[in-house]
NUVEX-767741 format. One record per atom (N, C-alpha, C): y, x, z. Coordinates in pm, whole numbers, plus 50000, padded with zeros to 5 digits. Example, Ala and Ser with C-alpha at 12.3 -4.5 7.8 and 13.67 -1.06 7.14 Angstrom:
494315131950780;495505123050780;496705132050780;497755128550708;498945136750714;500035129050787;
END
This chain:
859812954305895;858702959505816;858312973305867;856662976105962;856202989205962;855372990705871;854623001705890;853953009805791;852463019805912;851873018505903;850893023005948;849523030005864;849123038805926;847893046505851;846923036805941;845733036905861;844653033805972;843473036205883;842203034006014;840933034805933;840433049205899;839833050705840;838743063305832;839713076905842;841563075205750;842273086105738;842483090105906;842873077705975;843253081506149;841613085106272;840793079606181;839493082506273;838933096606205;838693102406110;838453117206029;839363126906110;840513120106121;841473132906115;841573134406335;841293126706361;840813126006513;839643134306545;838873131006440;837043139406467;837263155906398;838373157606337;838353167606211;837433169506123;837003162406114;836423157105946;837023157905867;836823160605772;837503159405606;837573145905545;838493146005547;839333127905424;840183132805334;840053122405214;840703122305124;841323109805064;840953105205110;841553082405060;842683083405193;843323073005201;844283068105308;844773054505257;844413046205402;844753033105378;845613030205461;846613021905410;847863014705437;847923003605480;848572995605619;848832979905635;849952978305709;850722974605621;852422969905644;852582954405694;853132960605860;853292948405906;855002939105933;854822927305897;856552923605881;857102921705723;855932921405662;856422920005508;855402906505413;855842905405331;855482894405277;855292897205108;854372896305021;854012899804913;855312898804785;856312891304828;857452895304765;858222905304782;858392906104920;859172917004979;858402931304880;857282930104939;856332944804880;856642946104729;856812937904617;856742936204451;858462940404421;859692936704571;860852935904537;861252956004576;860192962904628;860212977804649;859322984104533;858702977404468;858292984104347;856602985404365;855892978004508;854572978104479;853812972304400;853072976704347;851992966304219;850792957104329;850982942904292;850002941004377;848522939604311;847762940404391;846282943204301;844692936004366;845172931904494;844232926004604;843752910004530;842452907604527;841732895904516;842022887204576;841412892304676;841082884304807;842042882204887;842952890304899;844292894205045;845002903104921;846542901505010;847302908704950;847232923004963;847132934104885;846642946204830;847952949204732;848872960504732;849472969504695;849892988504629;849752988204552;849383003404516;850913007504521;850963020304627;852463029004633;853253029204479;854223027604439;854933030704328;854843045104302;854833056504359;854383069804353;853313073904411;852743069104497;851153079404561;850323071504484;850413057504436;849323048504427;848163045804517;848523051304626;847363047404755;847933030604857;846983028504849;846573011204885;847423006404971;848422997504959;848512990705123;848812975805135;848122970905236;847552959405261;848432952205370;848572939305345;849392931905435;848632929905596;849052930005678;848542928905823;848002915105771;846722912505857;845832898405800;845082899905920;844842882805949;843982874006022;842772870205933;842042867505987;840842860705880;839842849606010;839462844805886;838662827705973;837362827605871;836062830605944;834732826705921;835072810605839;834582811205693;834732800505640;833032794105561;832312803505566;830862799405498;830312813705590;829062815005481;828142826205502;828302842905419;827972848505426;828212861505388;829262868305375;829672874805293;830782886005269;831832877705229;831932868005117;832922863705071;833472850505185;832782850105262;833342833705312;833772835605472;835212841405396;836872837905484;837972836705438;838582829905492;840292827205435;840802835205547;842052838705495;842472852405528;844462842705529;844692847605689;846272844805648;847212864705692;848142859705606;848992872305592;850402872105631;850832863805701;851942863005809;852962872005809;854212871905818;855162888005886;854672881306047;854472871406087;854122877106200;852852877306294;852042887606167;851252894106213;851222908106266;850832911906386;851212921906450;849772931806423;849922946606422;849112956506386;847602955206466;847992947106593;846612943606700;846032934906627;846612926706573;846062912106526;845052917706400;845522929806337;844822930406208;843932940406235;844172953706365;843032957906402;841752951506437;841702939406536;841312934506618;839842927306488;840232923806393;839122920606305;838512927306205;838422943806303;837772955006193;836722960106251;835172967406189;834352968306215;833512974006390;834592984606357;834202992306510;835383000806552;835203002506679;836563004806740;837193019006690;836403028506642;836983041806613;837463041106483;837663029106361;838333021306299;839223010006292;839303009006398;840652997606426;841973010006516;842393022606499;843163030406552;843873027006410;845503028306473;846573031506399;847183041806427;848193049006319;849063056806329;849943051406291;851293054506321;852813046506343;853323053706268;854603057406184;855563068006094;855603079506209;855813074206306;856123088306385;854823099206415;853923092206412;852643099806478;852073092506577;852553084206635;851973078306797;850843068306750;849743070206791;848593059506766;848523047106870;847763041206776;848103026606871;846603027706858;845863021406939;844193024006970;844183011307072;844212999307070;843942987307132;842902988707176;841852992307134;840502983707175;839372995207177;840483011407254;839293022307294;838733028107183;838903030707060;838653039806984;838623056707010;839593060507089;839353071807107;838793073307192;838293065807303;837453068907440;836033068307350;836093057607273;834263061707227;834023068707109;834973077307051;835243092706996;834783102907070;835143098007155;835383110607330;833553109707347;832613096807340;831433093207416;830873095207271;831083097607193;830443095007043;829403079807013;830553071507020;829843054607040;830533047806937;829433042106897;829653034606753;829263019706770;830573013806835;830753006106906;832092995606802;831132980406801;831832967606785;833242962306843;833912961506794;835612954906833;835662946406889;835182935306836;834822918106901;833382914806855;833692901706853;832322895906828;832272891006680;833532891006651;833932887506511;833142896006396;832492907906439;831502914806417;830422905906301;829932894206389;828492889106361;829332884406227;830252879106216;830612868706085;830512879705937;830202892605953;829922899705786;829132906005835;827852902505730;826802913205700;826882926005719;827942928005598;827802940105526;828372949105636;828742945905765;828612956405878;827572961905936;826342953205912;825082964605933;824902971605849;825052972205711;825252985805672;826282990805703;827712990705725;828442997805698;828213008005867;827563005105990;827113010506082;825993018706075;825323011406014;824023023405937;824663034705907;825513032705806;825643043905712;827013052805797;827453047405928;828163060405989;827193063206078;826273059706129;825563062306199;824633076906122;824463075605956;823983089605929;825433097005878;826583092405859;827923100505852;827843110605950;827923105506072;828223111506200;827393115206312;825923111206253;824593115306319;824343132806398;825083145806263;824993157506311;826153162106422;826893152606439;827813154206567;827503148506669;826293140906652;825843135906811;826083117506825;826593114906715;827003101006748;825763087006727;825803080106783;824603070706830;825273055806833;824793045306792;824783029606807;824743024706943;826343018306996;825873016707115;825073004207099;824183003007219;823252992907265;823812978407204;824762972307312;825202961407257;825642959607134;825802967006988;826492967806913;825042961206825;824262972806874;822862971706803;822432955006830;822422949306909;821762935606960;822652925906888;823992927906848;824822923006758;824182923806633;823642936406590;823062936406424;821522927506443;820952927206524;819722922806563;820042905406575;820892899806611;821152886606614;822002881006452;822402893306398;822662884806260;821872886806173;820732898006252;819072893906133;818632882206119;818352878706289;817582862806385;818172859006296;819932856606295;820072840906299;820922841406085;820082850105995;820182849105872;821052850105795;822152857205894;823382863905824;823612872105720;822222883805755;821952894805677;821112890505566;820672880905579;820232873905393;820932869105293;822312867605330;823782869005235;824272876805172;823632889505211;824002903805160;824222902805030;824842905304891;824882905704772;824782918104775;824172915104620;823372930304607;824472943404573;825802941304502;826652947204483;827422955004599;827232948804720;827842954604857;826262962504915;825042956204885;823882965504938;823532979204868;823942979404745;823912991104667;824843001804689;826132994904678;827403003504767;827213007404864;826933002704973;826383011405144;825543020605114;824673013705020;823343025305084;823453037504954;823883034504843;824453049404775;825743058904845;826453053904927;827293060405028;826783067605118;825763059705184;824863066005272;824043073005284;823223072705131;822193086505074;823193097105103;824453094605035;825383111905049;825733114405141;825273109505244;825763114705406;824873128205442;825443133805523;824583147005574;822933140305608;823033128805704;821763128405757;820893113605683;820963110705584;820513097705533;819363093005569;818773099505626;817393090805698;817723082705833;818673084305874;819653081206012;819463060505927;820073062905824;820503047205769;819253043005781;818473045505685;817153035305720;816493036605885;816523049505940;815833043606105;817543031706183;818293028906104;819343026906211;818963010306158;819143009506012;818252994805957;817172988806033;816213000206063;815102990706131;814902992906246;815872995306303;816272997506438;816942982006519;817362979806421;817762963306419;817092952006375;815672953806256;815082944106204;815362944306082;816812949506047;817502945205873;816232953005755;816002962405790;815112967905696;814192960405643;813492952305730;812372946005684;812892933505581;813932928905615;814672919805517;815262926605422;815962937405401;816722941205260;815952953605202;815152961905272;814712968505205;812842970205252;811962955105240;810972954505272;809852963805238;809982967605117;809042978605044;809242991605113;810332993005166;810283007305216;809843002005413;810452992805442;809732985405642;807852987805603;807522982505464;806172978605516;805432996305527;806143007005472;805373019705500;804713024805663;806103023805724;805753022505844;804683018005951;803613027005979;802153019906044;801293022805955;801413027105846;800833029005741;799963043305727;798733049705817;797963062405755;797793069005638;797823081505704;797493089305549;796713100305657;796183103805563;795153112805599;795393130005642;794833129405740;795833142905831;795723151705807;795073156205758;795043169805713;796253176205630;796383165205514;797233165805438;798533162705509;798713152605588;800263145705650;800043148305788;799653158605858;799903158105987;800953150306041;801923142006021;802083137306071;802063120206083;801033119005946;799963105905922;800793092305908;801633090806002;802683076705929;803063075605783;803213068905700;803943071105571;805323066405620;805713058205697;806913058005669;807653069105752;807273075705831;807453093405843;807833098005795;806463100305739;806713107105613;808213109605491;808203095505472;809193092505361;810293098405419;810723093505549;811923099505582;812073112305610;811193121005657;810943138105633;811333143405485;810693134605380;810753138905290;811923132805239;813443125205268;814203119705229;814883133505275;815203138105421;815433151105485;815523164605424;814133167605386;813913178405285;815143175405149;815033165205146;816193163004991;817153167005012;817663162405109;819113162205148;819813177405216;818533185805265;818373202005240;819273205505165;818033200105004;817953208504925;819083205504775;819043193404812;820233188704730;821233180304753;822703175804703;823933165104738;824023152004661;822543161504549;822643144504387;822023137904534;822643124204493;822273109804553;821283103004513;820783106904326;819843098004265;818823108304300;818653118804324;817293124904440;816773119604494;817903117504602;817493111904696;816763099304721;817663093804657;816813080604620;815713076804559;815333084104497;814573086704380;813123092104528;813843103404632;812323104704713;812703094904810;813583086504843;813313072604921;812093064004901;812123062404752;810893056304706;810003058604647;809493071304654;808643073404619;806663070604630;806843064904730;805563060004806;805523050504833;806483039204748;806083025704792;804863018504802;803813022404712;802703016404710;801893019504825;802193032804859;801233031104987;801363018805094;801923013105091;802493000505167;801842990005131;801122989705041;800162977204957;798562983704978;798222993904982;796632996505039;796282989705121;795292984505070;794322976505187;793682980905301;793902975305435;793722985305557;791692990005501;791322985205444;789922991005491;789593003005406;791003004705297;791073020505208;791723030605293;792393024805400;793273036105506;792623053005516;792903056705554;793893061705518;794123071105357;793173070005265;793343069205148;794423060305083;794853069104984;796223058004945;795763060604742;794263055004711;794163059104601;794383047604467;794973053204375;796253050104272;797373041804334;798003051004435;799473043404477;800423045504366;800543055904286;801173056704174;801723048004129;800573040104069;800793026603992;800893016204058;800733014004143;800993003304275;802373001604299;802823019904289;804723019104303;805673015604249;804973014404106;805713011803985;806262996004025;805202987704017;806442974804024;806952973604159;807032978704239;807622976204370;808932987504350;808532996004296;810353001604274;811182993804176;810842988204082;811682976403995;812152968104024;810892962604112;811862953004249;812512957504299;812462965204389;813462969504475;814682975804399;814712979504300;816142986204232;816902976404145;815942964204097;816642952004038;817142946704121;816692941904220;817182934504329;818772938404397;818852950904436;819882958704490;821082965504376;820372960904224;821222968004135;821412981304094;820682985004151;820663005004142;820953007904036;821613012803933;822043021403824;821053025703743;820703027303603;819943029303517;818903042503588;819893050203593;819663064103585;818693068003730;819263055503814;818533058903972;817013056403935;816973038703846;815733034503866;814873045103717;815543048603682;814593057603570;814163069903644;814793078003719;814203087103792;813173080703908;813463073403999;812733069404100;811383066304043;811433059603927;809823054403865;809263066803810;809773075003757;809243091403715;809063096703831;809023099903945;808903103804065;807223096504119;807673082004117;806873075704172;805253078804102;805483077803998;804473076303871;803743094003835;804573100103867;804013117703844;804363126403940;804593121504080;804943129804152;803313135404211;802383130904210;801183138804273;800843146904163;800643146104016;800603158003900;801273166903929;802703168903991;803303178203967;802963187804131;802333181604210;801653185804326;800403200004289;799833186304194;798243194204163;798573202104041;799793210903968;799973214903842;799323227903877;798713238603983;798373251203962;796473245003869;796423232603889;795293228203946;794963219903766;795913215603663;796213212703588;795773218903427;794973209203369;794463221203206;795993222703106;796103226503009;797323229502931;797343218502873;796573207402799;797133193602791;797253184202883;796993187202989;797693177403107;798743178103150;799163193703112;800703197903146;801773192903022;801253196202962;802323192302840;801983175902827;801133164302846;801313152402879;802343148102965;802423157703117;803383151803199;804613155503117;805073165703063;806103169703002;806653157302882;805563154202859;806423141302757;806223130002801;805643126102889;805863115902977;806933118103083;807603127203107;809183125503204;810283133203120;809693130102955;810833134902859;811693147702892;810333157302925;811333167402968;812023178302859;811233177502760;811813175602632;813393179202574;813723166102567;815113157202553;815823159802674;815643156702814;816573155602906;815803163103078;816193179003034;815413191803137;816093187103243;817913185903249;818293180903367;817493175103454;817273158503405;816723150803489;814963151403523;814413164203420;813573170403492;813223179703583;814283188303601;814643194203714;814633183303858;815853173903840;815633162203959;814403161004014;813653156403898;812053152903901;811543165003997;811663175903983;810923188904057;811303185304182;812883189404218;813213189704342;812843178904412;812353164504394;811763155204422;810523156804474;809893161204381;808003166304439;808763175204531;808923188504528;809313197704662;809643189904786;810523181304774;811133173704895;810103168804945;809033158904855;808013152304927;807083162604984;806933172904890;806063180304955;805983189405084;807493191305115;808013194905227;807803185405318;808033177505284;808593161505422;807013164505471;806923170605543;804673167805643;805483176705747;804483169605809;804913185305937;803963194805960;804643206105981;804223218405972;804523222005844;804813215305712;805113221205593;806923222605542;807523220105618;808753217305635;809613232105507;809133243305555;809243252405510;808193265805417;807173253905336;806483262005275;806873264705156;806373274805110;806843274604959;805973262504838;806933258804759;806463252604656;806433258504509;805433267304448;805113270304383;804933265504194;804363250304235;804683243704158;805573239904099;806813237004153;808203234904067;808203247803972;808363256404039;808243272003924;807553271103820;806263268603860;805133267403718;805563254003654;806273245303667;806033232903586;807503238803511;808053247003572;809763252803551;809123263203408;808213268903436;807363283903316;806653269903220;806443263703237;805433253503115;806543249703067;807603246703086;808553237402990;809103251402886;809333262202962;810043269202932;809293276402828;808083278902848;806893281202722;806763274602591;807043261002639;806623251002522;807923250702420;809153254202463;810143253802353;810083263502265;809603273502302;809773287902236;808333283802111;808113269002095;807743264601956;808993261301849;808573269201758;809613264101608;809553253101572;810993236501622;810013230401555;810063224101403;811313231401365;811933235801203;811203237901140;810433251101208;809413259201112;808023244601037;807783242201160;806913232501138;807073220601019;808093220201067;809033204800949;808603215100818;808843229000766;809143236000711;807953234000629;806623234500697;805823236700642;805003225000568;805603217400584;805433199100540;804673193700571;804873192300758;804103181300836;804783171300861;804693158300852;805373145400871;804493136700945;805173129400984;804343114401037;803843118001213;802683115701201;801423120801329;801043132401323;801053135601168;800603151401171;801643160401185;802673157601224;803803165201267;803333165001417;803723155001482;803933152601634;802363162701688;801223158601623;799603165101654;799893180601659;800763186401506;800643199801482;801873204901622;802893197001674;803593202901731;802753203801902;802253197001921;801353192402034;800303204402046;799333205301908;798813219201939;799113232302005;800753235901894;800653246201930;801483250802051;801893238702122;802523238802286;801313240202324;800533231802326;799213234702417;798503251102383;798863256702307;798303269802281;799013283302315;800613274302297;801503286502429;801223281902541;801003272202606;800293270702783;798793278902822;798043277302704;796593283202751;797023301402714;797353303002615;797983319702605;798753323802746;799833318302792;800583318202870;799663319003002;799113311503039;798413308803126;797133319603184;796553328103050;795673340803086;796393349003033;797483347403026;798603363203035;798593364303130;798903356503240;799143355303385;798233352403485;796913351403462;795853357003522;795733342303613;796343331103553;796433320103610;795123312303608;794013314603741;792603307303685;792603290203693;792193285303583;792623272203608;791013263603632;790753253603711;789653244003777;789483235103638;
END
């Protein structure tokens, strides 16, 4: 019975990267043996063990055999005599199939550290094509490890490109597509994942609403750099600047889906994409499963992100409309999100990369105006019903217009 580190703890700590998980695969043992030392076993699929004191994972050395289509379909044998090559040998890419031994000595079969050395993000076998969920999981080191220089080698890529062709990547469950690509928003470079997606074709299959932007005009003045799907990813960039939340990010991933549905003879006008975006982000976040909280911001984004563009530009009940239409109210947090969202998009153009955004501030002074209403006092004075909600509505709208020629703010 050995014991080996492997996987992201032996490839991190090679790159000096920062890790914190460590995975385990003990070879020469047998799921009794492991239960008769005090491991808990816990694995579904394959035998899986939690340390009796670290509680960190370890897994029996395993073979596996293509048995159907997608993620779930292989049978998996777990042998003592399976040897540490045997269980490298059917892992994603080679700078993840390295072991470490008790002593320190790595075992690296199949060139992991030479394409460390080349920064190549490079396939093991061919055994590759039999799971999907390795084009994402290459995507998403591909924006892990993007600011160190590292790149998809060629053949690896023509590997993800042949399990588009031949309909591998339409197996994807949505529970493993949501997992990659919320991993992958939190990477330093997350626009890396989607150009590395449709770099292969997969995009246009798992995440079509965001492929069809691409080719898509906007009008130059405004987007010098006129692609929308550019765009989007500039402005995914700017996020990732400016913030580490993930539901940001996501949230300016999709923000412009509708431009993707304009009819070429409105080009490069993209007028009421707003509402165009709305059901194409529902799709797309039902589909993939996204989390309450993602698809409630992303549709507030989608739906008021040009208001909060045009707010110098805005009367005092249009401002306090958007304000209770993104409940900023009740929950400022996730109106804040909302801001840094417009900024991001509004950054993502070129040449605007680094302008100031003004607007977040002022939509930041309107919220902050409108509370400094009593709304006790009001109850106090015995308004109920509509004529509560009307009287409280007034007199926000009357600290915005006061507010507003205190500050010499001329409004259109």
């Amino acid at each position: 019975m050995k014991t080996y580190l492997v996987g992201g703890a032996v490839r991190d700590k090679l790159l000096g990267y920062p890790f914190h998980e460590k995975d385990w695969v003990v070879v020469g043992a047998t799921p009794e043996i492991m239960e008769q030392q005090g491991f808990t076993p816990v694995g579904k699929d394959f035998p899986v063990f939690l340390h009796p004191q670290t509680k960190e994972e370890y897994a029996l050395a395993r073979t596996e055999r293509k048995t159907g289509r997608g993620y779930a379909g292989f049978s998996f044998y777990c042998g003592e005599d399976v040897t540490i090559e045997d269980d490298l040998i059917r892992r994603d890419l080679t700078i993840n199939a390295i072991a470490e031994d008790e002593t320190g000595n790595l075992i690296d079969p199949y060139g992991g550290q030479q394409d460390i050395a080349t920064k190549k993000l490079r396939h093991v076998s061919n055994a590759f094509l039999e799971d999907p969920v390795r084009i994402l999981r290459v995507a998403r080191f591909a924006a892990r490890y993007h600011h160190s220089g590292f790149t998809i080698a060629d053949e690896t890529n023509l590997l993800m490109q042949e399990m588009v062709n031949n309909g591998e990547v339409d197996h994807l469950v949505a529970e493993r597509v949501w997992k990659e690509t919320q991993r992958a928003l939190g990477e330093k470079s997350p626009h890396i994942f989607i150009n590395s997606l449709r770099g292969c074709g997969a995009l246009k299959r798992i995440f079509p609403e965001i492929n069809a932007l691409f080719g898509v005009p906007q009008t130059a003045i405004y987007h010098p750099e006129v692609d929308t799907g550019i765009h989007t990813l500039m402005s995914l960039q700017q996020a990732a600047k400016i913030t580490e939340n993930v539901c940001v990010r996501f949230a300016t991933l999709v923000h412009d889906l509708g431009k993707g549905t304009t009819p070429e003879q409105e080009w490069p006008r993209h007028i009421a994409h707003e509402e165009r975006s709305i059901p194409l982000v529902k799709k797309l976040c039902d589909r993939i499963g996204a989390p309450k909280e993602y698809k409630e911001l992303a549709l507030m984004v989608a739906q008021w992100h040009t208001h909060c563009h045009r707010a110098l530009e805005l009367k005092p009940a249009t401002l306090l409309k958007v304000l209770q239409m993104t409940d900023a109210f009740r929950r400022p947090e996730r109106f804040e999100n909302f801001l840094i969202c417009c900024e991001a998009d509004a950054r993502g153009r070129t040449g605007f990369e680094n302008r100031d955004y003004p607007q977040a501030d002022y939509f930041r002074s309107a919220l902050k105006c409108t509370l400094t209403i009593n709304i006790q006092d009001i109850r106090e004075r015995g308004f109920t019903g509509k004529e509560f909600g009307d009287e409280v509505s007034r007199l926000r709208i009357k600290a915005l217009t006061d507010t507003m020629n205190n500050t010499n703010v001329i409004k259109k």
